[in-house]
C-alpha positions as CSV (number, residue, x, y, z in Angstrom):
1,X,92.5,44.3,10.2
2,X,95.7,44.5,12.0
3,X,96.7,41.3,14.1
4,X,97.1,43.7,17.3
5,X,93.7,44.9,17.0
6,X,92.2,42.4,15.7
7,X,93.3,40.5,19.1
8,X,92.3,43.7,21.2
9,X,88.9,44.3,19.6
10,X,88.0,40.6,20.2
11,X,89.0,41.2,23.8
12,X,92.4,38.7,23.6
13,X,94.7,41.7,24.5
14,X,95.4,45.0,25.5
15,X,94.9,48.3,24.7
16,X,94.9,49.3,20.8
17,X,98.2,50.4,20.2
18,X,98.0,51.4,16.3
19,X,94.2,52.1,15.7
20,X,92.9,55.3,15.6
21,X,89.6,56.0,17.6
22,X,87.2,56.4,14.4
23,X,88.3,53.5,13.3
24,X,88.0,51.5,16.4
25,X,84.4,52.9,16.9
26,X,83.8,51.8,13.2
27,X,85.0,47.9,14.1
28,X,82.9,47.9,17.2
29,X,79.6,48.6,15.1
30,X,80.6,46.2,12.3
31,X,81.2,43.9,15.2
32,X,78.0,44.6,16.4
33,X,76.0,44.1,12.9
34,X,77.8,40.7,12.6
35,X,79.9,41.9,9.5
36,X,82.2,38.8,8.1
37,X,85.4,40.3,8.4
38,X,87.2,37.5,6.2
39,X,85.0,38.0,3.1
40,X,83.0,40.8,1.3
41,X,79.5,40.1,1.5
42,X,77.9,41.5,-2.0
43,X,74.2,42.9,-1.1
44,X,72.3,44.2,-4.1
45,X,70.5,48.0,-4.0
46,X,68.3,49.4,-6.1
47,X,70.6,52.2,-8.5
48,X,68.6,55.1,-9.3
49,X,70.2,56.9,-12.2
50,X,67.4,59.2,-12.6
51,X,67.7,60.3,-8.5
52,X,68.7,63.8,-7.8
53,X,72.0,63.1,-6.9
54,X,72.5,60.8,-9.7
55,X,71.0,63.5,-12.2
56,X,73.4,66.2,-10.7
57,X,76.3,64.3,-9.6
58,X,77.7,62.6,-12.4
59,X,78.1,64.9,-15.0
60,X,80.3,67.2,-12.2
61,X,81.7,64.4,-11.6
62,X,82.5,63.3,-14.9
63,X,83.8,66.6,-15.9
64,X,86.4,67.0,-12.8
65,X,87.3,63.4,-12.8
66,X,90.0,63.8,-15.6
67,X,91.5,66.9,-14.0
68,X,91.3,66.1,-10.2
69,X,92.2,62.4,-9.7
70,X,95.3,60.7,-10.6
71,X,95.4,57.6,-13.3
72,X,95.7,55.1,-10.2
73,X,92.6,56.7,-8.2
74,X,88.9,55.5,-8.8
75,X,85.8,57.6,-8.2
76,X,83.3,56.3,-6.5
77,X,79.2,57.7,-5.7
78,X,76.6,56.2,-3.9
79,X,72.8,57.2,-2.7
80,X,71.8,58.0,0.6
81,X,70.9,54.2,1.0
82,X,74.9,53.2,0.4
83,X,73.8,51.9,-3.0
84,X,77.1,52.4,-5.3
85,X,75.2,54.0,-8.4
86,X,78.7,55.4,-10.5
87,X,82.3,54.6,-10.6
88,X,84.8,56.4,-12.6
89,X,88.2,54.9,-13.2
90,X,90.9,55.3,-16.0
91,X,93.2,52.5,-14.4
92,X,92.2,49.1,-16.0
93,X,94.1,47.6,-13.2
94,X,92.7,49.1,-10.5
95,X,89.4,48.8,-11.6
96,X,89.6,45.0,-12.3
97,X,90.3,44.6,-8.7
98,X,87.8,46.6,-7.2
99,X,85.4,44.4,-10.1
100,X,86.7,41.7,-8.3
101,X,86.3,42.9,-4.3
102,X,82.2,43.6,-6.1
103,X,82.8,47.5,-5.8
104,X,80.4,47.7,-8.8
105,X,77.3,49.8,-9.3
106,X,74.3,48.2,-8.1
107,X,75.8,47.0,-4.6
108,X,75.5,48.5,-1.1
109,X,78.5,49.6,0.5
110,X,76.8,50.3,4.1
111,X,79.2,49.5,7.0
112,X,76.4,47.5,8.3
113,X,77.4,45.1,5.3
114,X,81.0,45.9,4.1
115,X,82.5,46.8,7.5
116,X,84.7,50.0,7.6
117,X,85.1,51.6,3.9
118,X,84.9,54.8,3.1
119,X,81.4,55.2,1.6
120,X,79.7,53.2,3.9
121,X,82.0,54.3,7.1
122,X,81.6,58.2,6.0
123,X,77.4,57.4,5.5
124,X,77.3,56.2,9.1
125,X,78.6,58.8,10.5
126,X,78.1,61.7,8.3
127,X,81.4,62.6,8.1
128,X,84.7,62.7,6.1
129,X,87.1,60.0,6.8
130,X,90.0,58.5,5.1
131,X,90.2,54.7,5.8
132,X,93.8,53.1,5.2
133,X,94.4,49.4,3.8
134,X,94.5,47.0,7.1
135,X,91.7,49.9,8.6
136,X,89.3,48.3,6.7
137,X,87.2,45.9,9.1
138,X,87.2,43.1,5.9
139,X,90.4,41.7,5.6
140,X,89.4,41.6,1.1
141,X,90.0,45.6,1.2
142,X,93.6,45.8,2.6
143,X,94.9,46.4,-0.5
144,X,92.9,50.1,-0.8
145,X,93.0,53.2,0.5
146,X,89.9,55.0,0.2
147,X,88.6,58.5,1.4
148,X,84.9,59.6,2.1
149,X,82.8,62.2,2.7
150,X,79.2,63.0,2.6
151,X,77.7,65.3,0.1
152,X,74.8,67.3,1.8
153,X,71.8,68.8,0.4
154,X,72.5,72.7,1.0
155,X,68.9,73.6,1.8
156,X,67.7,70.6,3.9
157,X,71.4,69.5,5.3
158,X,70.4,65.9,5.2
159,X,73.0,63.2,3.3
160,X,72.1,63.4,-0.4
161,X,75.1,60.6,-1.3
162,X,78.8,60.0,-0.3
163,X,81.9,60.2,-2.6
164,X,84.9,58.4,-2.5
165,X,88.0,58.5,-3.7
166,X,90.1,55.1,-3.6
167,X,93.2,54.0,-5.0
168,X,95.5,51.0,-4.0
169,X,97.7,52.0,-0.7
170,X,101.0,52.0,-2.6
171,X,99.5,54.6,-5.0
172,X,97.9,56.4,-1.8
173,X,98.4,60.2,-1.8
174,X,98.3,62.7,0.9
175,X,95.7,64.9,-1.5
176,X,93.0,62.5,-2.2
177,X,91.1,63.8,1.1
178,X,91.4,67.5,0.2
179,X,90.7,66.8,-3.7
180,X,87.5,64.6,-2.2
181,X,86.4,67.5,0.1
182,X,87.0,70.0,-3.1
183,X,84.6,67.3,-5.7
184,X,82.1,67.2,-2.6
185,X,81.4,70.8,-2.6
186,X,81.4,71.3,-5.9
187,X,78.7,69.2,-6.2
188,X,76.9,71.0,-3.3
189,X,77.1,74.1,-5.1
190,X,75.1,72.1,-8.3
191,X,72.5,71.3,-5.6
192,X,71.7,74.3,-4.7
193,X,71.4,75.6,-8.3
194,X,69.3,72.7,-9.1
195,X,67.0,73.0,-5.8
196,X,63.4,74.8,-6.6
197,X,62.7,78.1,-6.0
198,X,60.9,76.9,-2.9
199,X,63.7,75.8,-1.7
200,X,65.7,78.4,-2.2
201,X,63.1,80.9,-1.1
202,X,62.7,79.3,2.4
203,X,66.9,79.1,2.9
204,X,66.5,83.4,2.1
205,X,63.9,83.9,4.2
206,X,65.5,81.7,7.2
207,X,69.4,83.2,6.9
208,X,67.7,86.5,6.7
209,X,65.8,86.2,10.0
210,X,68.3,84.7,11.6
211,X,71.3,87.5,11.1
212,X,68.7,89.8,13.0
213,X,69.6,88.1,16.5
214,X,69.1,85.4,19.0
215,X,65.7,84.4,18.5
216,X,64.3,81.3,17.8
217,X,63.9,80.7,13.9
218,X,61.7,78.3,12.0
219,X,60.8,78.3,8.5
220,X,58.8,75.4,6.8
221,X,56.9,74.2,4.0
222,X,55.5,71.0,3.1
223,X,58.5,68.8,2.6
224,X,61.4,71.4,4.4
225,X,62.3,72.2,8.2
226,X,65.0,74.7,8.4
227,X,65.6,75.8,12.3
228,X,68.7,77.2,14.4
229,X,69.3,75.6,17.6
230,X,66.8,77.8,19.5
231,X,64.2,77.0,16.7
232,X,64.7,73.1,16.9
233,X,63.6,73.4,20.9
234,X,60.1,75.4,19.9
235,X,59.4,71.9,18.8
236,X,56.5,73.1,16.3
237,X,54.4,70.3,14.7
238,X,55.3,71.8,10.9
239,X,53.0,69.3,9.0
240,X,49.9,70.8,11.3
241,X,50.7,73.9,10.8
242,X,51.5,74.0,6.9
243,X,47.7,72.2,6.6
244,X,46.3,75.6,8.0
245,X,48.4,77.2,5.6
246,X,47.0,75.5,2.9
247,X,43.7,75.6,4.3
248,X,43.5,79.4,3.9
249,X,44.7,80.9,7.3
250,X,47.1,83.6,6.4
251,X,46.3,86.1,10.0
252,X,48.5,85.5,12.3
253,X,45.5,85.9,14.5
254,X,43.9,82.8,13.4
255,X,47.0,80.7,13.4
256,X,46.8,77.5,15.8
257,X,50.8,77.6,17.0
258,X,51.3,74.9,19.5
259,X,54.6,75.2,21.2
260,X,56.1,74.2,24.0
261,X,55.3,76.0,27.6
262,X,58.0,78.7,28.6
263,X,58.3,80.2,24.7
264,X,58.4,83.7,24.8
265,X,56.2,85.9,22.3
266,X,56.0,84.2,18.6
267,X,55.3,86.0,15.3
268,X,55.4,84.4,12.1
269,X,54.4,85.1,8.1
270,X,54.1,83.5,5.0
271,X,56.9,83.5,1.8
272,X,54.9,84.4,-1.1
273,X,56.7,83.8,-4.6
274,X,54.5,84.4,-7.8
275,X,51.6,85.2,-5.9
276,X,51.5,81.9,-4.3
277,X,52.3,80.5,-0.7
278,X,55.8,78.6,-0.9
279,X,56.8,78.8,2.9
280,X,56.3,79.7,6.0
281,X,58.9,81.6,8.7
282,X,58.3,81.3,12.6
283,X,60.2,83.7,15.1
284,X,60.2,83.4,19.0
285,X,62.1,85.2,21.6
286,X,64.9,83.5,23.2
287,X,63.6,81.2,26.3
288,X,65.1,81.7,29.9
289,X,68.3,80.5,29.8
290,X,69.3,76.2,30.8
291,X,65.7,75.8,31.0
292,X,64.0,72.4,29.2
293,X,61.3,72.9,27.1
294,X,59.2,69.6,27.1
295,X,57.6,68.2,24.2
296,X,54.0,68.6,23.9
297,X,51.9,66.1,25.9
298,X,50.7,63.0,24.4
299,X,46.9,62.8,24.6
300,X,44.8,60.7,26.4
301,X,43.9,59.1,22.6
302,X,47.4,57.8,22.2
303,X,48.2,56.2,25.8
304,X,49.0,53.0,26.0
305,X,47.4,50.4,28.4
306,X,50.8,49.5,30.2
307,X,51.3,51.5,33.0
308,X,54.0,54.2,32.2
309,X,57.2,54.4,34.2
310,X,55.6,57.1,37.0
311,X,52.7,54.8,37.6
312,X,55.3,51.1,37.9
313,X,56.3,52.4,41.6
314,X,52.7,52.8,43.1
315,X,51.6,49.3,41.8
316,X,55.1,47.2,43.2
317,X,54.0,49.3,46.2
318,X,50.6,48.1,46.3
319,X,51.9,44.4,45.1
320,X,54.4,44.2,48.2
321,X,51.9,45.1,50.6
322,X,52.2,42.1,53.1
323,X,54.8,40.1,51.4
324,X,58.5,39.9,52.4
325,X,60.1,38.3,49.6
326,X,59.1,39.1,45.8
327,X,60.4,38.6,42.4
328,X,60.6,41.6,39.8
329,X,60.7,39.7,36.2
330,X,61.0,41.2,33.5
331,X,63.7,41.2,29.9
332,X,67.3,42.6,30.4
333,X,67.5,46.0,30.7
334,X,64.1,47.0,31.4
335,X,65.0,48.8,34.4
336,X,63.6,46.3,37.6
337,X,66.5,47.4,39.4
338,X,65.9,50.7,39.0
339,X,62.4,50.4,40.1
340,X,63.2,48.7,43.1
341,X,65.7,51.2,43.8
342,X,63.2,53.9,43.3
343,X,60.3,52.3,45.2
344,X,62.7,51.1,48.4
345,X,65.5,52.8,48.4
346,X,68.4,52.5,48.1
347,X,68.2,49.1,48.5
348,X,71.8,46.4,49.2
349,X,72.2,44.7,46.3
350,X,73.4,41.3,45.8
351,X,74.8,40.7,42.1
352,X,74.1,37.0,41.4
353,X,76.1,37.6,37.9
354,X,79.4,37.8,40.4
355,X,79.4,34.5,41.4
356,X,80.9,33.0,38.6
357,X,83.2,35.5,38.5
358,X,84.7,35.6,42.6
359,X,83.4,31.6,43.1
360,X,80.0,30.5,44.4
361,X,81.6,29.9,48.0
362,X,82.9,33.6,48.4
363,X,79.5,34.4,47.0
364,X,77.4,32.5,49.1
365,X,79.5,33.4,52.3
366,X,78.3,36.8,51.3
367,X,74.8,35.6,50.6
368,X,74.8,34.5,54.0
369,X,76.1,37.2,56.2
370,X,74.1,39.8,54.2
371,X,70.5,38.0,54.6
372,X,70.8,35.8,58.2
373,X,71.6,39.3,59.9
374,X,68.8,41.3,61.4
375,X,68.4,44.1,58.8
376,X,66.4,47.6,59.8
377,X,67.5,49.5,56.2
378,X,64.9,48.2,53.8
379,X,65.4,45.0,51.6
380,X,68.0,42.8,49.9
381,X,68.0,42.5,46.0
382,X,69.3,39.7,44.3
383,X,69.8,40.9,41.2
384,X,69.9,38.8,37.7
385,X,69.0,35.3,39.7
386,X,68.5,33.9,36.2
387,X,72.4,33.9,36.1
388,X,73.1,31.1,38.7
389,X,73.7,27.5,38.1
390,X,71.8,24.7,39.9
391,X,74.3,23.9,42.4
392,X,74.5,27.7,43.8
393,X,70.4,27.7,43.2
394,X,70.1,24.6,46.0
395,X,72.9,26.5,48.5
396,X,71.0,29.7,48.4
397,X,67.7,28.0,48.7
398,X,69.1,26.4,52.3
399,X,70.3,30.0,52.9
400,X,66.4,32.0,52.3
401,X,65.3,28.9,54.7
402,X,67.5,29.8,57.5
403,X,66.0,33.6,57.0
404,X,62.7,33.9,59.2
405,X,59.5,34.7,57.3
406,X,56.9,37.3,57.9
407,X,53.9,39.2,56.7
408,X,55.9,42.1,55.2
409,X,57.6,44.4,55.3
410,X,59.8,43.5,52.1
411,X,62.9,41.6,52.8
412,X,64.2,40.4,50.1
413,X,63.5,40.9,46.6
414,X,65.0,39.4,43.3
415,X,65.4,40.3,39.5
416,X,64.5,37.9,37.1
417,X,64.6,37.7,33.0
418,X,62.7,34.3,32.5
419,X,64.5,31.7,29.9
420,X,62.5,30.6,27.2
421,X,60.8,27.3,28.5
422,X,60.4,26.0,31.8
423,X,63.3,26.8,34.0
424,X,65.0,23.5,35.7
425,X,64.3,21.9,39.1
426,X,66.9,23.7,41.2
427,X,65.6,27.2,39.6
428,X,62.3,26.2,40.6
429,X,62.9,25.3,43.8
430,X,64.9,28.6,44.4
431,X,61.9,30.7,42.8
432,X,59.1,29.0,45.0
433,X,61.1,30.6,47.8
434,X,59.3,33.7,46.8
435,X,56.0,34.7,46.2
436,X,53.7,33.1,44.1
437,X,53.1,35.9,41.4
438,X,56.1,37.9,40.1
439,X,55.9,41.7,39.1
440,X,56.5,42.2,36.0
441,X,58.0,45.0,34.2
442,X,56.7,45.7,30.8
443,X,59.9,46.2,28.3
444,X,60.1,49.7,26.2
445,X,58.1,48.1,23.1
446,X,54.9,48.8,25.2
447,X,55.7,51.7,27.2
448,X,56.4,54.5,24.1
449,X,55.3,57.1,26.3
450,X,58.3,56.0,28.9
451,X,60.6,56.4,25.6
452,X,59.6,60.0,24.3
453,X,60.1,61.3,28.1
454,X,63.6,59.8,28.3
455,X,64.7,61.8,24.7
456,X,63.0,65.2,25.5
457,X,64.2,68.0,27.7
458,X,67.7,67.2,26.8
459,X,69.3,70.6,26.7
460,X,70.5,72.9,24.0
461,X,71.6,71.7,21.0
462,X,69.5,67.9,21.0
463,X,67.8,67.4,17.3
464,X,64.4,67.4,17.4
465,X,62.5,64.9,15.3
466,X,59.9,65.4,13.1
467,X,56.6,63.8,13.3
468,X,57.9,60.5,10.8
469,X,60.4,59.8,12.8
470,X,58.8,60.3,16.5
471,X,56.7,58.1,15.4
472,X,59.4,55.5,14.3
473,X,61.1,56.1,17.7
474,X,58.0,55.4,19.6
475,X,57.0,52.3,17.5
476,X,60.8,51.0,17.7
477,X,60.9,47.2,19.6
478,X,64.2,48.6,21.4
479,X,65.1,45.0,21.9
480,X,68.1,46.1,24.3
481,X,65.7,48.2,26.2
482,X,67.1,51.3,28.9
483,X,70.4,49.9,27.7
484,X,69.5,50.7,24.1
485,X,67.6,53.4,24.2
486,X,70.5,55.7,26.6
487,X,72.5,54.7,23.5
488,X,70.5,56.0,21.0
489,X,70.4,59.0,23.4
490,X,74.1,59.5,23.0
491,X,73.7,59.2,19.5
492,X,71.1,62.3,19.3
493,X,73.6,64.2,21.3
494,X,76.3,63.9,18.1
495,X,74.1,64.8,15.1
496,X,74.8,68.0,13.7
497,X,71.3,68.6,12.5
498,X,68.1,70.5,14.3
499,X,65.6,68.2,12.7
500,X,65.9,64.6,12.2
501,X,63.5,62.6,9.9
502,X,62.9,59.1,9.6
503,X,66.0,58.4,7.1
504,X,68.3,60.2,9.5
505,X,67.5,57.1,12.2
506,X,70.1,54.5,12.5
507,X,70.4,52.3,9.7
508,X,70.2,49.1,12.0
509,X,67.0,50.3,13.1
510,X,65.4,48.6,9.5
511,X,66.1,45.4,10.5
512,X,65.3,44.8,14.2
513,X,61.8,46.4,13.1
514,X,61.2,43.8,10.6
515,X,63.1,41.4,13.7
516,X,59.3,42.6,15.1
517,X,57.0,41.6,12.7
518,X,58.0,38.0,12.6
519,X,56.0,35.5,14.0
520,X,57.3,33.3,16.9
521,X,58.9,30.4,14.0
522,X,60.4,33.0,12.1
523,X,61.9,34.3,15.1
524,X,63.3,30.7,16.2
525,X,64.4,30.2,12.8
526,X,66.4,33.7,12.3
527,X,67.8,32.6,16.1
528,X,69.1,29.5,15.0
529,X,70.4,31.1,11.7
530,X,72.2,33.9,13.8
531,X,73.7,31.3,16.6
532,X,74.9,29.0,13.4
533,X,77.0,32.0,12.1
534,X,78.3,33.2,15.5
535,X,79.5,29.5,16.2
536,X,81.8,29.2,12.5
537,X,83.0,32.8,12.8
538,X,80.3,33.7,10.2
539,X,81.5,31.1,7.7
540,X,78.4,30.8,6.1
541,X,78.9,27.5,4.1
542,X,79.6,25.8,7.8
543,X,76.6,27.5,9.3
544,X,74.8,26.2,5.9
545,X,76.3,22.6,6.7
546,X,75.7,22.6,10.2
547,X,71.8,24.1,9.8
548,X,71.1,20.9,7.2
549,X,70.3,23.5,4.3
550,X,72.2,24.9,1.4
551,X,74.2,27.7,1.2
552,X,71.6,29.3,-1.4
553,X,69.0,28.8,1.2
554,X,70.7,30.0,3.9
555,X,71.4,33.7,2.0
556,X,67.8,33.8,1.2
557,X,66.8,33.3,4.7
558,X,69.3,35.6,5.7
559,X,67.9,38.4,3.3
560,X,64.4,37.8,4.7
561,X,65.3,38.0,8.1
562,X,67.7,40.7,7.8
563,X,70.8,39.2,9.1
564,X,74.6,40.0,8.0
């Protein structure tokens, strides 16, 4: 990485001055994932010559190499999963250095492992990019130049493989991206030959509806969602409706649509080919305009026992009845100062985080004034109290003292992520100041309901997801909560497809799911693995040293826990 940003992304200096934004974005999520940036870390995949991509890929591939790509360029193809499954290259050189940086079949080039590189870089975000020696997040790949772009399936539109085209940067040519983008659709256009009739049929049947005008469009089968933008907001449940299919129904009278409320008039019929059913084509007038359809109601079946976000208010209601100073626990970014906000407000806030940063005797001056005053506008919060030291703990303990006590209404109320363990004497003090019980707000892993209504109703153009990867979403341990999850949100609101499935999720969503099956010693253990590395930079043979283990031990445990 360039020195200059290297400095600025670690937060040592000022604004990237050579960097261009997808690249920067790029460093931040290898930052993120914990990629190494000194070394290349080599992951194994699982190559799959015999996938579809594979089977179709390389011999166009093969064919076009010779006539396309200059002597001092390599060709490089991977699967949807980053696994490298092909490289082409005529340059002994060349290739014996990218044998030696492990570019060889077999490995994963995600960014989540590599850093920025153009398979893994142009996998993440599903589109083309051309990433330029010192661009590269791992300081091993400044010697390359390497452009990539994803190669979509032309019926389903989701990320069949990437291909890349890399060569050292003094052999670097201004054509490699437009030769790349040239290689990628060829090999589109063998995809679509190759796909079934089914496939084919259902693409038809869905272009040709859709030319007729604005309506809403959906055609399915068992394995394929095709929908415009208008379609993806019907929101239909495709897998329920292709079992009636395939349980006989074929009158549109009989047919058990479920849609969302405020769809105008639906028709559908079947795509026959052969004499059998191959797909199925669902039309709906246009909707009243800026309107949000909602999803479809969960059932009563599916709620959880935690109360859901509408129901939190009521109950802290309820829990403050008669009590003038409260605590609202709960992990970071589970949204107790929203609630508070919600249930008493607006409330004045107190940020307890600020007193490192203005000094703990500005801070408590303002402590002071703000809670010895007679107050008539609803309560104080004292938000993230977990964040003062003992000293400023005792001083604001002396200052609740001075504040009279009564039987309610609320006064003063504080937020509260509780440490692991038993908090120390001057926290304890502080928090028997308060009343004996805190509220607790459950985090997002046991409110899913709270997550599907924060990703539906989102306006034209949001993805919908299928039924896989709702389910994924609503099972996901969001371990950054709200904070989390509105990022996730932004990411739905920059895919270009109108149906997401469960490979289409984030890729870093793999391992904080297996992060949540592990029991409580796993957990500790993949903690203290993860704090080793972050203290030695993410040299692993010092982490390895300073954990008492070897360094073989310490990339099995890594494996297993899913760290980079």
């Amino acid at each position: 990485m360039i020195d200059d940003d290297r400095e600025w992304l670690e937060g040592a200096g000022g604004r990237s001055r050579v960097a261009r934004p997808e690249i920067v974005d790029s460093w931040r999520r290898c930052r993120l994932s914990g990629v190494n940036p000194d070394d290349v870390t080599v992951v194994p995949g699982e190559p799959c010559l015999d996938s579809r991509i594979a089977r179709v890929a390389i011999p166009v591939l093969s064919a076009m190499a010779d006539i396309m790509i200059g002597a001092n360029t390599s060709l490089l193809l991977s699967a949807p999963d980053g696994t490298m499954l092909w490289r082409w290259s005529e340059d002994s050189r060349l290739a014996a250095l990218l044998d030696r940086r492990s570019a060889v079949v077999g490995t994963r080039w995600n960014e989540d492992i590599i850093g920025t590189n153009g398979l893994g870089t142009a996998l993440e975000t599903t589109r083309p990019i051309v990433v330029n020696g010192a661009e590269h997040f791992s300081e091993a790949l400044h010697a390359f130049t390497c452009a990539g772009a994803p190669i979509r399936h032309p019926v389903t539109r989701r990320v069949a493989g990437v291909l890349s085209v890399t060569s050292l940067v003094e052999d670097a040519s201004p054509l490699m991206a437009p030769t790349l983008l040239k290689l990628a659709r060829e090999v589109e256009e063998q995809l679509y030959s190759e796909s079934t009739v089914r496939e084919r049929e259902l693409l038809h049947h869905f272009l040709a509806e859709r030319r007729r005008g604005r309506n809403a469009v959906v055609a399915v089968n068992e394995d394929v969602v095709i929908a415009n933008k208008a379609g993806a907001r019907l929101q239909v449940d495709h897998r329920a409706l292709w079992n009636q299919v395939e349980a006989g129904v074929r009158d549109s009278a009989n047919l058990e649509l479920d849609v969302a409320d405020g769809t105008g008039p639906v028709q559908w019929h079947t795509i026959e080919h052969a004499g059998s059913v191959v797909g199925l084509v669902i039309v709906a007038e246009p909707t009243e305009p800026n309107r949000p359809v909602p999803r479809r109601a969960t059932t009563d079946v599916d709620a959880p026992r935690t109360p859901r976000w509408p129901q939190l208010a009521g109950l802290l209601r309820e829990f403050a009845r008669g009590c003038d100073r409260l605590i609202v626990a709960g992990e970071t970014g589970a949204g107790k100062r929203t609630l508070l906000n919600e249930t008493f407000g607006p409330v004045e806030e107190l940020d307890c985080a600020a007193a490192e940063e203005i000094g703990s005797e500005t801070w408590l001056g303002l402590a002071r004034s703000t809670l010895v005053r007679d107050r008539t506008s609803g309560p104080v919060m004292l938000a993230h109290l977990e964040a003062l030291g003992a000293p400023t703990c005792r001083a604001l303990g002396r200052i609740l003292d001075a504040v009279p006590r009564s039987d309610g209404p609320l006064a003063v109320a504080a937020t509260w992520n509780p440490p692991g363990g038993e908090p120390e004497p001057a926290v304890r003090a502080l928090l028997d100041r308060f009343a004996a019980e805190p509220f607790e707000v459950p985090p997002l892993r046991k409110r899913p309901d709270d997550v599907m209504r924060r990703l539906v109703g989102q306006g034209p153009g949001m993805p919908v997801l299928s039924a896989e990867a709702a389910e994924r979403v609503r099972v996901h341990p969001w371990p950054g909560n709200h904070r989390q999850l509105e990022e996730f949100r932004r990411w739905l609101s920059r895919q270009n497809r109108p149906v997401l499935d469960v490979g289409d999720l984030p890729p870093g969503w793999s391992r904080e799911a297996a992060r949540a099956r592990l029991t409580t010693i796993q957990a500790a253990e993949a903690d203290a693995i993860a704090d080793a590395l972050r203290l030695h930079d993410g040299n692993k043979a010092a982490a390895a040293s300073h954990l008492g283990i070897s360094r073989s031990s310490l990339y099995r445990k890594m494996r297993e826990y899913r760290l980079r």
